[in-house]
C-alpha positions in Angstrom: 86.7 100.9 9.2 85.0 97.9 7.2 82.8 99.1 4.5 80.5 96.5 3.5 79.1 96.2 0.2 75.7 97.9 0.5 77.3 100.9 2.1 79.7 101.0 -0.3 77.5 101.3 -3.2 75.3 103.7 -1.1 78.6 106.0 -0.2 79.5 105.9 -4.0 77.1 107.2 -5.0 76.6 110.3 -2.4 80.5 111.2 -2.9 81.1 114.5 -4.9 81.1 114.2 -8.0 84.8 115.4 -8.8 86.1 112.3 -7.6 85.3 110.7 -10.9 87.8 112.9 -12.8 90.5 112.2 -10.6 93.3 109.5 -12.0 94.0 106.4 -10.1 97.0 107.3 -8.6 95.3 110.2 -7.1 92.8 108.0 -5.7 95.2 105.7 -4.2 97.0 108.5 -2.7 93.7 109.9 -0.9 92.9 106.1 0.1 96.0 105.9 1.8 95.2 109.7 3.7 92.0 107.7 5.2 89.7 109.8 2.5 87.3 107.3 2.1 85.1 109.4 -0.4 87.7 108.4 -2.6 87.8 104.6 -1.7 84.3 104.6 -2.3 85.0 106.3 -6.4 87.7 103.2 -6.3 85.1 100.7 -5.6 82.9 102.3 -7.9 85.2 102.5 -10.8 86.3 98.5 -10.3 83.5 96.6 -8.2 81.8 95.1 -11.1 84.8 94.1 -13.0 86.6 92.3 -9.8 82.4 90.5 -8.9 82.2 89.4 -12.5 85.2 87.7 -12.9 84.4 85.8 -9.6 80.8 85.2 -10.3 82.2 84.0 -13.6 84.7 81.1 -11.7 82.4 80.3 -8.9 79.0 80.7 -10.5 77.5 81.8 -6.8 76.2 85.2 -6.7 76.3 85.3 -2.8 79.8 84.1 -2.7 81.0 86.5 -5.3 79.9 89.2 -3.3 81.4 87.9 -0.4 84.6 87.9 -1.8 84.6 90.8 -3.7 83.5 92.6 0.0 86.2 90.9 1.7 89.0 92.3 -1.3 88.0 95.7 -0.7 88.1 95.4 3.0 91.3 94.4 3.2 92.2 97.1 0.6 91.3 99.6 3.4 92.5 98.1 6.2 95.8 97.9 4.6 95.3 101.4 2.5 98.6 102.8 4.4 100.8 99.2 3.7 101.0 98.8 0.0 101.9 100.7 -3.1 99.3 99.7 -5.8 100.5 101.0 -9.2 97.6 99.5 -11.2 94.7 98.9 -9.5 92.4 97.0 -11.8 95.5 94.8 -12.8 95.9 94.3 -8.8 92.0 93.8 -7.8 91.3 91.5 -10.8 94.9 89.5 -9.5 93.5 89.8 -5.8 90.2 88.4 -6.5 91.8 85.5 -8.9 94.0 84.2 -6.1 90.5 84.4 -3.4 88.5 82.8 -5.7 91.3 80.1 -6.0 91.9 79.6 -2.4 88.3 79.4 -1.8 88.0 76.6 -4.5 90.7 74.4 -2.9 89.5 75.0 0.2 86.0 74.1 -0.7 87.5 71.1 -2.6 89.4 70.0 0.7 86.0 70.8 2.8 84.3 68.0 0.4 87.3 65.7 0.4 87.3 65.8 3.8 83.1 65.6 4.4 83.5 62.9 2.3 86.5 60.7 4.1 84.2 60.9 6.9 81.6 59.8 5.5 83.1 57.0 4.2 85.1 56.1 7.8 81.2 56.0 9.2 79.9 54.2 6.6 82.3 51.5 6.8 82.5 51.1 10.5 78.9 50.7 10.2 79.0 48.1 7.8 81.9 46.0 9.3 80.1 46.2 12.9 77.1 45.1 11.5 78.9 42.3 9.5 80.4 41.1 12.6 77.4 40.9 14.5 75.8 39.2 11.9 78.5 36.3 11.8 78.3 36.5 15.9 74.5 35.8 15.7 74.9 33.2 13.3 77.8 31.9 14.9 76.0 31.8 18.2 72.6 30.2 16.6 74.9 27.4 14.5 76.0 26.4 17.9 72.9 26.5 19.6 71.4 24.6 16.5 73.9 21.7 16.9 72.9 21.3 20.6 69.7 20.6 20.2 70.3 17.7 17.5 70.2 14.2 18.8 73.7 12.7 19.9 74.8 10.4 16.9 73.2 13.0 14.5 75.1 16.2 16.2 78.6 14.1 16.3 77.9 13.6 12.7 77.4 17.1 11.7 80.1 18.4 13.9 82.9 16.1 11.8 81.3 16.6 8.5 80.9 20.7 8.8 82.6 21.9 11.6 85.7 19.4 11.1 85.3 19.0 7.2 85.7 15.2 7.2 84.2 13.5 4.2 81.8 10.8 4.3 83.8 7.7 4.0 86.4 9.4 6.5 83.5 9.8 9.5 82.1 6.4 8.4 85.5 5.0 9.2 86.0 7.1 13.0 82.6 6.0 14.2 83.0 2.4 12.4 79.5 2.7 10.6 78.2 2.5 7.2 78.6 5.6 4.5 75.1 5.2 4.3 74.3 5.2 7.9 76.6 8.4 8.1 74.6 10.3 5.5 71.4 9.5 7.2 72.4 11.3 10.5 73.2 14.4 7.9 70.3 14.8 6.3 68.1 14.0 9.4 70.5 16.9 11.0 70.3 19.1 8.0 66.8 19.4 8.3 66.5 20.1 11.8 69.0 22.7 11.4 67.0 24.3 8.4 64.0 24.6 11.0 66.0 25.8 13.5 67.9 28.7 11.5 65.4 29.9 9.2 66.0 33.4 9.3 69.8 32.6 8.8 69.3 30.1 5.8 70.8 32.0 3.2 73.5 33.0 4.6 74.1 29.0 5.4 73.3 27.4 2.3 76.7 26.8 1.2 77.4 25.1 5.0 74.5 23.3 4.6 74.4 21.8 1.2 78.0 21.6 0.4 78.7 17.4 0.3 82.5 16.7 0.9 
């Protein structure tokens, strides 16, 4: 038999009166005989001492409760399995371990909530990161079709390659100055071409070698 808190309370007080002179021991000794008249004078005598300190540590009224329900549950069920020679000493013990176990656990629950949290947010990020250097990957090539031959050989050596000025001047046997021609005629169609990508290529796109 589970006696939750509101019946507790409401058993307490109907329970004759002489219960309240007996001693502890004598209490505990009906408990374990199944009287639960005098279980309910236990609860009386303790309940508010055991919810306060757990209201104290966990500052939840609801939990609290819960916990204080669940100590004096287990109390019954197990009133035939253990010799209690103190009981406030033991309840006040019993309901300092469950409020600790429920704090770590808690603790753990957010730790947890948390890591996950994190694991989504971060898989969200680094897909969207990598289909924002796919798109701009894909639109850079696309962009470098469309530019007139001489221009788009140009840009390819000078970006894509990294081959300075003098250095492409020198492969396609033209002037420096004929070289940075095709790149800013290149640059420009590629800033048309990419607007909605431009920030992200501003340092391609006016970093000079």
């Amino acid at each position: 038999m589970v006696f939750p808190l509101v019946l507790l309370t409401l058993v307490s007080s109907s329970s004759p009166r002489s219960y309240t002179s007996w001693t502890d021991a004598a209490l505990l000794d009906a408990v374990a005989q199944d009287d639960w008249r005098a279980f309910a004078e236990l609860y009386e005598r303790y309940w508010y001492r055991v919810f306060a300190l757990a209201y104290r540590k966990l500052k939840s009224r609801e939990i609290a409760e819960e916990l204080v329900q669940e100590l004096f549950a287990t109390l019954w069920h197990k009133r035939g399995q253990q010799a209690i020679a103190q009981p406030a000493e033991y309840l006040l013990v019993a309901i300092n371990h469950r409020v600790l176990t429920y704090i770590r656990a808690h603790r753990v629950r957010e730790h947890y909530a948390d890591y996950c949290r994190n694991l989504v947010t971060e898989a969200t990020h680094e897909t969207e990161d990598n289909l924002a250097v796919a798109d701009l990957s894909a639109a850079l090539l696309r962009g470098v079709e469309l530019l007139p031959e001489k221009s788009r050989e140009v840009f390819r050596m000078s970006r894509l390659e990294h081959q300075s000025v003098e250095e492409i001047a020198a492969r396609l046997d033209v002037t420096p100055k004929a070289v940075e021609y095709h790149l800013t005629k290149s640059l420009k169609r590629m800033r048309a071409y990419l607007r909605e990508f431009l920030v992200a290529l501003l340092p391609l796109l006016f970093f000079v070698r």
